[in-house]
N, CA, C and O atoms as a Tinker XYZ file with bonds, in Angstrom:
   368  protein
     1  N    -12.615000  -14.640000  -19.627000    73     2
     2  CA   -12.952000  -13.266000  -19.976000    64     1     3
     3  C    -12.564000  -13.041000  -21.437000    63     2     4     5
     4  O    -11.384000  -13.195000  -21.753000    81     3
     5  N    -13.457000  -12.694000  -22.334000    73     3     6
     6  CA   -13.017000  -12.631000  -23.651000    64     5     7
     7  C    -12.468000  -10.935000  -23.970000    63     6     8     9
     8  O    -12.717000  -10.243000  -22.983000    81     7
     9  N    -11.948000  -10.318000  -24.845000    73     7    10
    10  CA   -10.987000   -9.553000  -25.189000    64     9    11
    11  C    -11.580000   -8.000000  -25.007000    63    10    12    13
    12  O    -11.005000   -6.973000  -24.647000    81    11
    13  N    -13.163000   -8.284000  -25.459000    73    11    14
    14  CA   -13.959000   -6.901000  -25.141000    64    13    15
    15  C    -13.694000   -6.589000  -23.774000    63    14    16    17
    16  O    -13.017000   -5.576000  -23.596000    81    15
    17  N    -14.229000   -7.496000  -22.333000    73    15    18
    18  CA   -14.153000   -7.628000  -21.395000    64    17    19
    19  C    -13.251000   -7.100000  -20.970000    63    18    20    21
    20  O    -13.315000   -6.012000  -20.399000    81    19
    21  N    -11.882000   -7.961000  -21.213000    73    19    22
    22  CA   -10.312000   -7.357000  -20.915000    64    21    23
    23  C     -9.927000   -6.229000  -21.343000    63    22    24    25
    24  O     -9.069000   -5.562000  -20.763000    81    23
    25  N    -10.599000   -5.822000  -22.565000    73    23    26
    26  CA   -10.195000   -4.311000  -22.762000    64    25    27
    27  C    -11.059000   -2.930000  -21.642000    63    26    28    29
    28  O    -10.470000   -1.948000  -21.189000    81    27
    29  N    -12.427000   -3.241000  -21.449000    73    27    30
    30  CA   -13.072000   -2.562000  -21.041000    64    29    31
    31  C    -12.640000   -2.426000  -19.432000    63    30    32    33
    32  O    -12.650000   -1.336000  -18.860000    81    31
    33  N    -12.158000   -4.006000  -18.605000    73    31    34
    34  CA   -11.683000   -3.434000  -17.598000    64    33    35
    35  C    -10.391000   -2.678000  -17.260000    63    34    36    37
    36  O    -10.174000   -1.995000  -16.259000    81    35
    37  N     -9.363000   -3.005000  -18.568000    73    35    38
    38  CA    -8.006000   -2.159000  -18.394000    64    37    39
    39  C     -8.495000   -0.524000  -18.904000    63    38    40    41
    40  O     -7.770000    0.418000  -18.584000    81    39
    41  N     -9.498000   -0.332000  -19.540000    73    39    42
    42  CA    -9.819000    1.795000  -19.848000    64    41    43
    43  C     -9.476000    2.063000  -18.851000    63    42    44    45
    44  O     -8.385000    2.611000  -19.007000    81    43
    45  N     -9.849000    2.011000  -17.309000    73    43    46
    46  CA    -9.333000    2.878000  -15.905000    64    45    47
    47  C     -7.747000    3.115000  -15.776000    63    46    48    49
    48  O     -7.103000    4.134000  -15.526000    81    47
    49  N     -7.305000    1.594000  -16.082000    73    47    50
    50  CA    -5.470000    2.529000  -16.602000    64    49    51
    51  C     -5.047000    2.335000  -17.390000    63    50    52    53
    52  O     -3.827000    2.177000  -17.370000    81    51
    53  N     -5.678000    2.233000  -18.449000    73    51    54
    54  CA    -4.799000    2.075000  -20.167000    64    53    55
    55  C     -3.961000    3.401000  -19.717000    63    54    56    57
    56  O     -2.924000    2.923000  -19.259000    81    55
    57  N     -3.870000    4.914000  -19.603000    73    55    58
    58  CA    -3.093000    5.947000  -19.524000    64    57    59
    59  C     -1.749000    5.270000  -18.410000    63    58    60    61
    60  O     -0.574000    5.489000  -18.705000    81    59
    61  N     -2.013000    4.687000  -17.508000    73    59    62
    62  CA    -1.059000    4.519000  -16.345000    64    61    63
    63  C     -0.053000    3.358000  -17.000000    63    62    64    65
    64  O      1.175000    3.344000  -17.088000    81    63
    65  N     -1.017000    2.431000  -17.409000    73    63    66
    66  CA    -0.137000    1.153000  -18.121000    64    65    67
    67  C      0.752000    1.677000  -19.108000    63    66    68    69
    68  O      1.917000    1.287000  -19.033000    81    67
    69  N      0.378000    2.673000  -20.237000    73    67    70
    70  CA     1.140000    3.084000  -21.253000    64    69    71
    71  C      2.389000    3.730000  -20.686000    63    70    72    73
    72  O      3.544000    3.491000  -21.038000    81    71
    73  N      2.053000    4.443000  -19.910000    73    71    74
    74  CA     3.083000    5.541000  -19.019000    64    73    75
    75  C      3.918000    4.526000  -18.444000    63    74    76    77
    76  O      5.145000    4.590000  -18.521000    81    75
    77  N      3.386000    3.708000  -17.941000    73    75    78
    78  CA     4.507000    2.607000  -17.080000    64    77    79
    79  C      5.196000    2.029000  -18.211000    63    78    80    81
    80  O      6.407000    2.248000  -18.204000    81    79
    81  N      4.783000    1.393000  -19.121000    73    79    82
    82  CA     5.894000    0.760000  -19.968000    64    81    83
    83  C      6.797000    1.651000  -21.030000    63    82    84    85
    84  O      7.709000    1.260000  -21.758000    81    83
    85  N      6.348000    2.726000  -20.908000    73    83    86
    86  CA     6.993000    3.552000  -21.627000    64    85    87
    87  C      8.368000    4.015000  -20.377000    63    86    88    89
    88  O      9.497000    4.458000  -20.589000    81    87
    89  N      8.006000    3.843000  -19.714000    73    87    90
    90  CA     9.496000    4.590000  -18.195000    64    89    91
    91  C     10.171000    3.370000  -18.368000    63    90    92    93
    92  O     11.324000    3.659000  -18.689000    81    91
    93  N     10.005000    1.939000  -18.308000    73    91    94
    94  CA    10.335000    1.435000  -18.257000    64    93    95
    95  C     11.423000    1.110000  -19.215000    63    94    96    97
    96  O     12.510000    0.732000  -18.778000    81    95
    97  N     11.173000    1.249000  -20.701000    73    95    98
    98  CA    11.580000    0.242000  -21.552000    64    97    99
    99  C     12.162000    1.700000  -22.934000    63    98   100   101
   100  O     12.841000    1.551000  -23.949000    81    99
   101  N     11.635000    2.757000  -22.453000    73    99   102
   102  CA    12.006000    4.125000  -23.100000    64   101   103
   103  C     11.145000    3.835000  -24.443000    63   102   104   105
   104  O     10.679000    2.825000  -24.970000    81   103
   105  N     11.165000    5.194000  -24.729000    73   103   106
   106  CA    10.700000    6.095000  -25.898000    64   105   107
   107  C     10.792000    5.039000  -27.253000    63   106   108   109
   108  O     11.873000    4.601000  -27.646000    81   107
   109  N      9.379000    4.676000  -27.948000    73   107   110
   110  CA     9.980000    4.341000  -29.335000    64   109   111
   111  C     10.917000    4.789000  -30.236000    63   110   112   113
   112  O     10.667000    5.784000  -30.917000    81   111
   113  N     12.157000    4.089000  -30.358000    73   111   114
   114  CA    12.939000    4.815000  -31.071000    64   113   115
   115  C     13.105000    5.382000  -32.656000    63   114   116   117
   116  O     13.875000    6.248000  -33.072000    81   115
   117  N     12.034000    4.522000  -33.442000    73   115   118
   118  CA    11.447000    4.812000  -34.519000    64   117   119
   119  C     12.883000    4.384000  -35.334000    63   118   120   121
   120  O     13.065000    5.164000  -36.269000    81   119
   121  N     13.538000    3.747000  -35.265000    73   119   122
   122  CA    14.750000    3.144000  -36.062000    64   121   123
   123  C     14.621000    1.742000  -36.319000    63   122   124   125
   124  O     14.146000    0.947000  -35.508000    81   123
   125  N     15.225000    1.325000  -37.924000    73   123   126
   126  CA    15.194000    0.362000  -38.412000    64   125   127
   127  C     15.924000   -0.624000  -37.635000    63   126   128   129
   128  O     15.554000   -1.798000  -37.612000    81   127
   129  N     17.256000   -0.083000  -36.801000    73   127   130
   130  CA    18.175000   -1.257000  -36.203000    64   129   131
   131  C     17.390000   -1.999000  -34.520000    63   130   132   133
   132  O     17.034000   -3.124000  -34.168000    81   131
   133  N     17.421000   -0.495000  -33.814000    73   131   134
   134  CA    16.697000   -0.737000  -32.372000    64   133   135
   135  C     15.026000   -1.046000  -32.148000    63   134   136   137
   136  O     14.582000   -1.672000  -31.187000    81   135
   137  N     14.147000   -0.425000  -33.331000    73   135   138
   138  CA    13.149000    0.030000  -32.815000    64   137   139
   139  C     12.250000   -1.516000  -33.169000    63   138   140   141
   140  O     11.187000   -1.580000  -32.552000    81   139
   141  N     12.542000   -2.657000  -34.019000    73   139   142
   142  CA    12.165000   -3.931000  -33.964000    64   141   143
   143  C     12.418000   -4.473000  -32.161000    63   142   144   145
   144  O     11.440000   -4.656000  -31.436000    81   143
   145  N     13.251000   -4.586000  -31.869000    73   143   146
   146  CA    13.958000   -4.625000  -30.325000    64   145   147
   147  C     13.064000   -3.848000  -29.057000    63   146   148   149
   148  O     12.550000   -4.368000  -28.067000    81   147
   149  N     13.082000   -2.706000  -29.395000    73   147   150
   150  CA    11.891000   -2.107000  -28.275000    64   149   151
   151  C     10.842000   -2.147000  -28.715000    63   150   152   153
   152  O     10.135000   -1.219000  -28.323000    81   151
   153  N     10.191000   -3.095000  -29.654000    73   151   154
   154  CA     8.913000   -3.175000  -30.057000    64   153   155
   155  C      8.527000   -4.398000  -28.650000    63   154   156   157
   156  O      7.935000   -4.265000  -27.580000    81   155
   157  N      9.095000   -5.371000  -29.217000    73   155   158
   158  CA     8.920000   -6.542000  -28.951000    64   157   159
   159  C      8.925000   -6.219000  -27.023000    63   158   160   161
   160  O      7.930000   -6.330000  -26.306000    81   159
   161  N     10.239000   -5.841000  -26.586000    73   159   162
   162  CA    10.290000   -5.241000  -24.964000    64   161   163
   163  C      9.160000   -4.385000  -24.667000    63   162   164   165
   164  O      8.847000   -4.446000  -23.479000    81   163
   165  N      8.288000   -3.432000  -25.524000    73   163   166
   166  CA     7.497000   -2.938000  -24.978000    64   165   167
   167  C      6.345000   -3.672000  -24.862000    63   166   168   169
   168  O      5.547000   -3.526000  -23.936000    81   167
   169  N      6.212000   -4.528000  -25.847000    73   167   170
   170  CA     5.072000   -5.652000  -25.988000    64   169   171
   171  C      4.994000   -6.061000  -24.604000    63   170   172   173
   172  O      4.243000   -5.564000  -23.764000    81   171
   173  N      5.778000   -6.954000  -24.432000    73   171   174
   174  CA     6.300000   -7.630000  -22.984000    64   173   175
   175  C      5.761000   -7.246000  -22.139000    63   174   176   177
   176  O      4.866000   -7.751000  -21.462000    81   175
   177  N      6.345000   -6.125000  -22.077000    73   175   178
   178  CA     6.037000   -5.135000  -20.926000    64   177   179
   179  C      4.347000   -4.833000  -20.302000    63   178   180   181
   180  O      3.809000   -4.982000  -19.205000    81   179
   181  N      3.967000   -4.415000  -21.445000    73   179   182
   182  CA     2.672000   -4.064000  -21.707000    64   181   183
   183  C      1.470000   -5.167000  -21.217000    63   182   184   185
   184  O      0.527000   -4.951000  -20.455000    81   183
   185  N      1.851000   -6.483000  -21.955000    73   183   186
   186  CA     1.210000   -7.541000  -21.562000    64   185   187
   187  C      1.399000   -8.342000  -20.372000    63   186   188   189
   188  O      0.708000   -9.351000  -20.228000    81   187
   189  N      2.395000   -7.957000  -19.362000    73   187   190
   190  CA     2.982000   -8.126000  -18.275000    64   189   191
   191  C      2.034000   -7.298000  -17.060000    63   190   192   193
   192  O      1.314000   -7.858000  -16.233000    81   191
   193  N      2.226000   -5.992000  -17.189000    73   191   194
   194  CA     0.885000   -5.359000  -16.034000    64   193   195
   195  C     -0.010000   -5.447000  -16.263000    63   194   196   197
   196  O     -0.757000   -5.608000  -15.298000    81   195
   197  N     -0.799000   -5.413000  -17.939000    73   195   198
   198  CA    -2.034000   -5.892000  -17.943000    64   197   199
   199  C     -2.337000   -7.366000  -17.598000    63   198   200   201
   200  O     -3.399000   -7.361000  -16.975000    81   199
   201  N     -2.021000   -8.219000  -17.687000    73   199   202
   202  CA    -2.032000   -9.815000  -16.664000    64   201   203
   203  C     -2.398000   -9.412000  -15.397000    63   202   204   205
   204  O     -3.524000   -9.640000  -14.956000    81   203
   205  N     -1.301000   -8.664000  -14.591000    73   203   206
   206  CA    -1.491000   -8.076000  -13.349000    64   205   207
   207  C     -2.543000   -7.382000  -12.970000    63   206   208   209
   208  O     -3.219000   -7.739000  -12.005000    81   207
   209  N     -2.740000   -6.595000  -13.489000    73   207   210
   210  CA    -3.915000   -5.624000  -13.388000    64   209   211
   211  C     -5.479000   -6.365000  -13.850000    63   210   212   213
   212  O     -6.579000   -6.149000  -13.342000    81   211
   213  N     -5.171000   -7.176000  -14.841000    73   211   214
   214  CA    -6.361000   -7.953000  -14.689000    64   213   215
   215  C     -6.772000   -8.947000  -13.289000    63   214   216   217
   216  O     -7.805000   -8.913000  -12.620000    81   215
   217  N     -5.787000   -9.661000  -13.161000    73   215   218
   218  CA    -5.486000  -10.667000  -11.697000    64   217   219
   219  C     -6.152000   -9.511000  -10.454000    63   218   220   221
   220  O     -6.939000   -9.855000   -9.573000    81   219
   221  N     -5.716000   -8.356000  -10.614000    73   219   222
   222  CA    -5.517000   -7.658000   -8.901000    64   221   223
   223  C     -6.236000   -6.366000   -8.731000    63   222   224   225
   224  O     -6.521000   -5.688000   -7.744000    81   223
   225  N     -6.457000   -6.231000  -10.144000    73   223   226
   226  CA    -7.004000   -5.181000  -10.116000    64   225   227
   227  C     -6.658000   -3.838000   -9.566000    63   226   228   229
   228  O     -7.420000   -2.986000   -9.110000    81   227
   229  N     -5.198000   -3.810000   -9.713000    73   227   230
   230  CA    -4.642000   -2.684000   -9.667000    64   229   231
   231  C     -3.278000   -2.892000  -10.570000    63   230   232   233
   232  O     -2.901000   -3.795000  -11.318000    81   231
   233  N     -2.795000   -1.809000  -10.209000    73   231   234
   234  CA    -1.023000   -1.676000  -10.812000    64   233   235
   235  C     -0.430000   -2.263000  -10.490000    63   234   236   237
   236  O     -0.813000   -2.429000   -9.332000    81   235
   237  N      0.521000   -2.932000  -10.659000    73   235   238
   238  CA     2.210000   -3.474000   -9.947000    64   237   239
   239  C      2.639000   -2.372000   -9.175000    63   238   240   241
   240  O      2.704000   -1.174000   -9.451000    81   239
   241  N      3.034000   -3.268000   -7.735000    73   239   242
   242  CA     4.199000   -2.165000   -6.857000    64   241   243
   243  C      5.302000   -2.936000   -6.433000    63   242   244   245
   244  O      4.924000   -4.069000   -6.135000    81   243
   245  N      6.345000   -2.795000   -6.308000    73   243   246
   246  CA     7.348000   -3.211000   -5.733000    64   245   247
   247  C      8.402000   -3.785000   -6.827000    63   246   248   249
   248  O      8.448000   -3.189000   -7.904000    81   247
   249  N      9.245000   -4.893000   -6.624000    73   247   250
   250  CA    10.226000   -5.760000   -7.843000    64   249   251
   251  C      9.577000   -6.971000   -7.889000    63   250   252   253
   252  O      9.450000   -8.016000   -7.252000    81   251
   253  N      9.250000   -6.468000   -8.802000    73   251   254
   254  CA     8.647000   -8.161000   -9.954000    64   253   255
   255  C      9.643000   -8.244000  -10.745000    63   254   256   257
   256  O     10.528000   -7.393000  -10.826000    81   255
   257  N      9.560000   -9.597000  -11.593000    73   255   258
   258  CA    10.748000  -10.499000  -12.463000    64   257   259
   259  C      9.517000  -10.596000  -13.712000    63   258   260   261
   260  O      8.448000  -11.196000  -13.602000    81   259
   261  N      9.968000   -9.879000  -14.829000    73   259   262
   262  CA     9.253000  -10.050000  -16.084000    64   261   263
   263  C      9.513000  -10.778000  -17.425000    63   262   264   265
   264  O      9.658000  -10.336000  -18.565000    81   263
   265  N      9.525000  -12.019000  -16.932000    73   263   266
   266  CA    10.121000  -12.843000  -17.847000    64   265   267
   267  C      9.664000  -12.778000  -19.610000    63   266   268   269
   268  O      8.515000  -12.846000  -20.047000    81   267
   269  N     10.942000  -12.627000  -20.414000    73   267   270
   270  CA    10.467000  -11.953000  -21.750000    64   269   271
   271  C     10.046000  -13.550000  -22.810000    63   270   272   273
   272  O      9.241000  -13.564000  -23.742000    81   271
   273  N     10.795000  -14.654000  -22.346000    73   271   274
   274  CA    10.498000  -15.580000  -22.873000    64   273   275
   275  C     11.770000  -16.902000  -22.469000    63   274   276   277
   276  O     12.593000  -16.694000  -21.577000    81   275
   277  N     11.754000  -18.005000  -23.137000    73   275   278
   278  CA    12.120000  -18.969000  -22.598000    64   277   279
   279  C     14.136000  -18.398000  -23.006000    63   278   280   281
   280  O     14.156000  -18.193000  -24.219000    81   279
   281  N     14.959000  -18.248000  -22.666000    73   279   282
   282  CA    16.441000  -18.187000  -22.754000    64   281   283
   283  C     16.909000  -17.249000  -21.590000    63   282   284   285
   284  O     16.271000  -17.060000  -20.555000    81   283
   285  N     18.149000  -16.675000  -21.919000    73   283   286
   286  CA    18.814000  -15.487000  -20.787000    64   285   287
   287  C     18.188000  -14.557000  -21.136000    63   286   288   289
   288  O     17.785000  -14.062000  -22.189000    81   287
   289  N     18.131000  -14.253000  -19.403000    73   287   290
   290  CA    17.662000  -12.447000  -19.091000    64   289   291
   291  C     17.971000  -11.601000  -20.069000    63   290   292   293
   292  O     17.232000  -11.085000  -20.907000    81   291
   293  N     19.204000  -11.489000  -19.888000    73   291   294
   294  CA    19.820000  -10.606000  -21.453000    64   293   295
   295  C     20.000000  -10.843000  -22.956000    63   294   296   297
   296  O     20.637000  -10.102000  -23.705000    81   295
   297  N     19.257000  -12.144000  -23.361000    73   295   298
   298  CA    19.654000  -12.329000  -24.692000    64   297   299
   299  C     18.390000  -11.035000  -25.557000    63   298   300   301
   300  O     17.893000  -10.072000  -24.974000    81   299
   301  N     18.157000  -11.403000  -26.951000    73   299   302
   302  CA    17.691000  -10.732000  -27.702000    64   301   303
   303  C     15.848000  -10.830000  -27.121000    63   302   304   305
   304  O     15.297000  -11.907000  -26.894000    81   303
   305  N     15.278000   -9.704000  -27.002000    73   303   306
   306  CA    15.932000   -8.502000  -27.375000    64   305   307
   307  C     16.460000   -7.534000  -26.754000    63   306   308   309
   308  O     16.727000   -6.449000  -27.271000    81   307
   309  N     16.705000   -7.916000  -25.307000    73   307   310
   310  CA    18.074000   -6.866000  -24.698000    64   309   311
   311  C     17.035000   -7.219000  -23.299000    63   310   312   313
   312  O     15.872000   -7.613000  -23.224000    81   311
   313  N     18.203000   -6.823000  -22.137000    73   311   314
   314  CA    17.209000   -6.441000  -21.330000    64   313   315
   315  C     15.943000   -5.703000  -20.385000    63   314   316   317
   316  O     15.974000   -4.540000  -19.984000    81   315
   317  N     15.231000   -6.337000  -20.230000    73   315   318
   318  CA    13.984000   -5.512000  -19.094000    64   317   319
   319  C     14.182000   -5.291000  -17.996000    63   318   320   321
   320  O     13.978000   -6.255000  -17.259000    81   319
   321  N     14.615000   -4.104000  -17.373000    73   319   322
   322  CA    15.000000   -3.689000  -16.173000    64   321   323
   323  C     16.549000   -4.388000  -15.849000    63   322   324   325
   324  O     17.417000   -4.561000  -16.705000    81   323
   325  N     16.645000   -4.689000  -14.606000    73   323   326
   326  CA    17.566000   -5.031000  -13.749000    64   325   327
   327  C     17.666000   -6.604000  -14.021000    63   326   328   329
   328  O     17.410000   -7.345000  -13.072000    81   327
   329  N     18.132000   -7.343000  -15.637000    73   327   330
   330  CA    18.111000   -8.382000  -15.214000    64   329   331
   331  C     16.853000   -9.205000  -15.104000    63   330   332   333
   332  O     16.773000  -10.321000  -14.591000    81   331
   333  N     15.850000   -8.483000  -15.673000    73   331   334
   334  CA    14.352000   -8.689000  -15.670000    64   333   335
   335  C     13.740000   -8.463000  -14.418000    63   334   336   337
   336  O     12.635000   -8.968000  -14.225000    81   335
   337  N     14.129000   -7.971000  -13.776000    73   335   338
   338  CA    13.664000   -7.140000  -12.110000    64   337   339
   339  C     13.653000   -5.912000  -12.773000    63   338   340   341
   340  O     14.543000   -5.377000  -13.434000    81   339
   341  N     12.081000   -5.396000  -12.399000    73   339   342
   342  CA    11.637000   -3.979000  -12.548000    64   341   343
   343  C     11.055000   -3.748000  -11.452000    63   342   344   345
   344  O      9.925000   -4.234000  -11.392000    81   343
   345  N     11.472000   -3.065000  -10.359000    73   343   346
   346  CA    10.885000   -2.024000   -9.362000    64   345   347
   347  C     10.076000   -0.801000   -9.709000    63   346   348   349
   348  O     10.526000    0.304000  -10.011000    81   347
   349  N      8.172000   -1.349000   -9.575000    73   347   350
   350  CA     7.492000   -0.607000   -9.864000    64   349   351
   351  C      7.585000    0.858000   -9.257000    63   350   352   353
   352  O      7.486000    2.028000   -9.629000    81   351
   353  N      7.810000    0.183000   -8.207000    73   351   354
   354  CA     8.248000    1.684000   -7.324000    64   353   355
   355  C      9.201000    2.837000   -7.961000    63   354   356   357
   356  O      9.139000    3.994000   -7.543000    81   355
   357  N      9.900000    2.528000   -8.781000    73   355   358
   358  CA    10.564000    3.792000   -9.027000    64   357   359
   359  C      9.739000    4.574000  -10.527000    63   358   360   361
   360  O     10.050000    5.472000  -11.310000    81   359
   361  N      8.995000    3.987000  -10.421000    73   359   362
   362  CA     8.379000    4.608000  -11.826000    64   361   363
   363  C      6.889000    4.985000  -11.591000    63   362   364   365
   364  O      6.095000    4.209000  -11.061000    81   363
   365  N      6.480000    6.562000  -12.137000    73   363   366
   366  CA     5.587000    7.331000  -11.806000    64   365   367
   367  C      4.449000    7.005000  -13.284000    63   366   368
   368  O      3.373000    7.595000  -13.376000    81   367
């Protein structure tokens, strides 16, 4: 599926996806120290349900493990959820 494709089938929840990674991973903080840090976590994030949502064609529900890249859960740039467990469920 090339990128037009992938964009045109995520329009039905580009609003839901944004909203979800935004609960998730909080508010851009618009700061020189943090906001490199929640760039990159929201990236993640972002490209994490859209995978999903492309695959299933819906949203994530339940605790998925969102792996940010190859080291510890918690190294840089901080962690995603619980340890990289995010329970879709708690987020509207």
């Amino acid at each position: 599926m090339n990128n037009t494709n992938k964009e045109n089938a995520l329009v039905p929840f580009r609003s839901a996806i944004d909203s979800l990674a935004e609960s998730i991973v909080g508010k851009n903080p618009h700061h020189v120290i943090s906001g490199p840090a929640w760039a990159i976590k929201h990236r993640i994030v972002i490209n994490y349900i859209e995978a999903y949502v492309l695959e299933n064609k819906e949203l994530p529900t339940g605790i998925h493990f969102i792996r940010k890249f190859k080291g510890r859960p918690n190294a840089y740039p901080g962690p995603i959820g619980e340890r990289g467990f995010v329970n879709f469920d708690n987020f509207e």
